[in-house]
C-alpha positions as CSV (number, residue, x, y, z in Angstrom):
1,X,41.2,7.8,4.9
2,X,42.2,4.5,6.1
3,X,39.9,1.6,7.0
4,X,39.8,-1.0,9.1
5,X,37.1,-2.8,7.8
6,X,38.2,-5.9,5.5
7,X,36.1,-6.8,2.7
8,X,35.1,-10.0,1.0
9,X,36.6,-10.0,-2.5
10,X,34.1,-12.5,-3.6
11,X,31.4,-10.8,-2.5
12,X,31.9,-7.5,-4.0
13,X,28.8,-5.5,-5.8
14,X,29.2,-5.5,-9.5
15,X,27.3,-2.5,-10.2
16,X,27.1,0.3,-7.4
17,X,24.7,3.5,-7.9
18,X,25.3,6.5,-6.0
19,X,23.1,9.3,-5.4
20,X,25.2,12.2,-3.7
21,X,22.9,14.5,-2.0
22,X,23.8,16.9,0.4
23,X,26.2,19.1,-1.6
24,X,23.6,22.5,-0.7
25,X,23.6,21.8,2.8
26,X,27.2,21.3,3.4
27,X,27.5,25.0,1.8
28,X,24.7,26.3,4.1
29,X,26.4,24.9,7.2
30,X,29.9,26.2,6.4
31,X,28.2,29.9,5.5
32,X,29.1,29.2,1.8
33,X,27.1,29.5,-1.4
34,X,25.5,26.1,-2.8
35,X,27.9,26.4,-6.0
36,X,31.0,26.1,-3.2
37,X,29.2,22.9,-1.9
38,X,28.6,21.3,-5.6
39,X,32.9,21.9,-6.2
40,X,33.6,19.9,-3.2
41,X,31.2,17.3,-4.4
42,X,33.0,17.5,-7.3
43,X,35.9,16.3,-6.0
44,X,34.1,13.8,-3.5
45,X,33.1,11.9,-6.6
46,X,36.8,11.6,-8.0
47,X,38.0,10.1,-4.6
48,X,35.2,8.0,-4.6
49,X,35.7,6.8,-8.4
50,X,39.4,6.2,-7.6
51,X,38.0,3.5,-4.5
52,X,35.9,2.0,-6.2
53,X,38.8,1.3,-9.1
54,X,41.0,0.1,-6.9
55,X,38.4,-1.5,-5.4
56,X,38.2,-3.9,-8.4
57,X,34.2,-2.4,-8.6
58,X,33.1,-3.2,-12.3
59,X,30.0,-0.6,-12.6
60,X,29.6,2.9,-10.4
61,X,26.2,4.6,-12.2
62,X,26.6,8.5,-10.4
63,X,23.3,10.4,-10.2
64,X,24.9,14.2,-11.3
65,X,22.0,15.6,-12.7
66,X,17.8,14.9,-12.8
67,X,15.2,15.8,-15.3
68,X,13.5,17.6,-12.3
69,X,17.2,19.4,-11.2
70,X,16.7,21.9,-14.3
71,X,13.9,23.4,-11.7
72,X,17.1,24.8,-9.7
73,X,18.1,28.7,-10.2
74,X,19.9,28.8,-13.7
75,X,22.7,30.0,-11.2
76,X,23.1,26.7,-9.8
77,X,22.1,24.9,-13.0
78,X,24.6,26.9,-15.4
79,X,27.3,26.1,-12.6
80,X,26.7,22.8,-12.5
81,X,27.2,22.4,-16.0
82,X,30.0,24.2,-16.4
83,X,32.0,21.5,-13.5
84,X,30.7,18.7,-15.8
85,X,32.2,20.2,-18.5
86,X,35.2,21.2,-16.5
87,X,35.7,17.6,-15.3
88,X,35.4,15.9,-18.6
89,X,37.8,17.7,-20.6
90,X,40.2,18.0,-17.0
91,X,40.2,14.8,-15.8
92,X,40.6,12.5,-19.0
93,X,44.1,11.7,-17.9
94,X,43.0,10.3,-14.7
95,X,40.5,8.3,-16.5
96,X,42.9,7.3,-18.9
97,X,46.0,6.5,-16.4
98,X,43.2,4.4,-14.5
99,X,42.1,2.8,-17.5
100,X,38.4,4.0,-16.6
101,X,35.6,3.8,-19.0
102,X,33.1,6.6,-19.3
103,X,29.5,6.2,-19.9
104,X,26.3,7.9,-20.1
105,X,22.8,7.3,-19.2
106,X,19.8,9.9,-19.7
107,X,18.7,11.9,-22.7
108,X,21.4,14.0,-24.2
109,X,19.4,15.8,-26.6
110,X,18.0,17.8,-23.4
111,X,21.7,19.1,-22.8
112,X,23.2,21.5,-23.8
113,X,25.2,21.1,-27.0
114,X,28.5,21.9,-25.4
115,X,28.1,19.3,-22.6
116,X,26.4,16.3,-24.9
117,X,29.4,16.8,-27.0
118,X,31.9,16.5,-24.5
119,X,30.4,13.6,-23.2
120,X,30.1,11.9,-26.0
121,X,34.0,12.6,-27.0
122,X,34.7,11.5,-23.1
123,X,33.0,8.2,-24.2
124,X,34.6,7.6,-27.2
125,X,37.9,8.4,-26.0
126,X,37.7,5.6,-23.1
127,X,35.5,3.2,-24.7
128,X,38.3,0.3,-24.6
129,X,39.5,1.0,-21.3
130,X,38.8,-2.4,-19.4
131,X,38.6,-1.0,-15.7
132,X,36.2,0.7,-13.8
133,X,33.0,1.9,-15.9
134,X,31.6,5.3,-14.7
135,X,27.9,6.0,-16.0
136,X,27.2,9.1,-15.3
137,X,23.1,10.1,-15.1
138,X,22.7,13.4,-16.5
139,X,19.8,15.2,-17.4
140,X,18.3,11.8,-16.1
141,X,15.0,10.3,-14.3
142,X,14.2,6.9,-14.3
143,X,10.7,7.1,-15.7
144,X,11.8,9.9,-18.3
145,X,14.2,6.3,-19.2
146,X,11.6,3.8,-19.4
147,X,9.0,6.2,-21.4
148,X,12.5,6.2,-24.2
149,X,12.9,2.5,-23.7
150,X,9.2,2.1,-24.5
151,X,9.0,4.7,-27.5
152,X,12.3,2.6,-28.8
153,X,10.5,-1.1,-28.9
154,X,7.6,0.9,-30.4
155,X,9.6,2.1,-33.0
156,X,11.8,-1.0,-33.7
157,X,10.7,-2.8,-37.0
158,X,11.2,-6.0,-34.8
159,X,9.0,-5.5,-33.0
160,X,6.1,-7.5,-33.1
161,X,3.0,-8.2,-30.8
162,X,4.0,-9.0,-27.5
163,X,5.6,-6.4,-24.7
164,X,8.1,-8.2,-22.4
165,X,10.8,-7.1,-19.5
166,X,13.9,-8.8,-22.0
167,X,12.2,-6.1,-24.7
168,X,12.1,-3.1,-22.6
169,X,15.3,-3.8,-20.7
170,X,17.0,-3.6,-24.3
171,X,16.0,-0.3,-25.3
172,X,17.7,0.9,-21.9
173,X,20.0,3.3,-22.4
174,X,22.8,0.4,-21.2
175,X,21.5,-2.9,-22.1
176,X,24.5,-4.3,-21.1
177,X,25.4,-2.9,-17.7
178,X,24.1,-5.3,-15.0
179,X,21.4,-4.1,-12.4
180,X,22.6,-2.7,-9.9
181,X,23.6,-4.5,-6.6
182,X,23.9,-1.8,-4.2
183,X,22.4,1.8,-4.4
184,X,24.0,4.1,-1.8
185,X,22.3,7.6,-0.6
186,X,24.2,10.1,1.0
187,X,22.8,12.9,3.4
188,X,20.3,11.6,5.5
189,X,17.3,11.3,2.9
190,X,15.5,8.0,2.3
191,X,14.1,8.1,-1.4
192,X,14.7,6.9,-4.3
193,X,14.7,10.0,-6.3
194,X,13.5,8.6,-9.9
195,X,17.1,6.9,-10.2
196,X,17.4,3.5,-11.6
197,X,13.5,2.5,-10.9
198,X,13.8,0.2,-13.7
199,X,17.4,-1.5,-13.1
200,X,17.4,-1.2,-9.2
201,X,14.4,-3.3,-8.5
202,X,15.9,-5.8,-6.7
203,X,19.2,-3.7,-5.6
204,X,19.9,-3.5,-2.1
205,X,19.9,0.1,-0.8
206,X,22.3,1.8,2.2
207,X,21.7,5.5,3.7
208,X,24.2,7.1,4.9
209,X,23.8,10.4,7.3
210,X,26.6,11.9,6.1
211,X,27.2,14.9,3.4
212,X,28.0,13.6,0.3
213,X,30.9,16.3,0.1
214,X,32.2,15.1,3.8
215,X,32.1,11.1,2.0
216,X,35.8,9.1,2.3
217,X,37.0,5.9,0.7
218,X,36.5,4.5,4.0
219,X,32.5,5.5,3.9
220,X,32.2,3.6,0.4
221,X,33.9,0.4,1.9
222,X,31.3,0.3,4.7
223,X,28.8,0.3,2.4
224,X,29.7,-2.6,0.9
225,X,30.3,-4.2,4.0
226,X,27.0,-3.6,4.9
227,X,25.9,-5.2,1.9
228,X,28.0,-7.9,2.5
229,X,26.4,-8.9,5.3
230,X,22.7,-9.1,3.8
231,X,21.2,-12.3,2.3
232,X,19.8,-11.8,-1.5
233,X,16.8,-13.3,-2.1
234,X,15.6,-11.6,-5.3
235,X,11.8,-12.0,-4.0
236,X,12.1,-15.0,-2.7
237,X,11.6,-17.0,0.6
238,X,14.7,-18.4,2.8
239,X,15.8,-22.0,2.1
């Protein structure tokens, strides 16, 4: 879908996070099972990859699976891993014609070993692309990743005596990738879900009312022009 809206180039997010709820209750309202509802969010999150690429977006972190998800039916969990695996050995030529680089973030020895190994052969396989970089959060929470970061420094021979935010922040599962500069939530809810507590501190969030299944190109460039029009101040006063 088309928009309208015209963004400013210089002012695009670096980073984006998107938590896509809604996928259960777009099922319920069409008289469909849940797994029905998680396919179409399947596909909701290509579309929306493919925006943000051509979007000239540097960073989209997608919140697929929690530590606390594996609390669902192991209907609905086995179902959902089988799309993950599904979309990482399907899709590796759209990835690869869109020069998109796949990344991970969460603890993969909580997995399964069919899905951590796919992932991490999705990651090698696109690790030079330049473009886009999709981090996927699976099997992810955002304390369950500081308590790792913490148990890493402790671990580290370099470390020493003192505890600092540069230390912890580099025993993130991506050191390098940037905070994130917008979080997005779809659905109507307005929580943070455990998702990025660390890295989104000072992001700027956007709730959106709509399922994330029902979610266009055009919804993600609204987003950002909503963002575009707030002042970042990072905890500080106004000039």
């Amino acid at each position: 879908m088309a928009s309208s809206v015209v963004l400013a180039r210089s002012r695009l997010p670096h980073h984006i996070g998107i938590i896509m709820d809604g996928n259960g209750r777009w099922a319920q309202r069409k008289n469909q099972l849940r797994t029905q509802g998680h396919l179409e969010g399947l596909k909701t999150a290509k579309r929306i990859v493919k925006a943000a690429s051509d979007l000239g977006i540097r960073y989209l972190t997608l919140y697929v699976f929690s530590t606390e998800n594996w609390k669902r039916t192991a209907e609905e969990v086995g179902f959902i891993m089988g799309l993950v695996k599904q979309h990482l050995k399907g899709e590796l030529d759209f990835y690869r014609e869109n020069r998109i680089r796949i990344r991970h973030t969460g603890d993969p020895k909580g997995l399964p070993p069919d899905i951590a190994r796919e992932l991490a052969e999705a990651a090698e396989d696109t690790r030079s692309f330049e473009g886009l970089q999709v981090i996927l959060a699976l099997n992810y929470g955002g304390r369950d990743a500081i308590v790792r970061a913490a148990q890493r420094l402790f671990a580290s021979v370099e470390q020493q005596e003192k505890i600092t935010e540069e230390g912890i922040r580099h025993y993130l599962d991506n050191p390098d990738i940037p905070d994130p500069d917008l979080i997005i939530r779809t659905a109507g809810e307005h929580r943070t879900s455990n998702f990025l507590l660390w890295e989104g501190a000072y992001a700027e969030y956007y709730f959106s009312d709509i399922l994330w299944p029902d979610w266009t190109e055009a919804d993600l460039v609204s987003a950002i022009a909503a963002y575009q029009q707030r002042e970042r101040r990072f905890g500080g006063g106004k000039p």
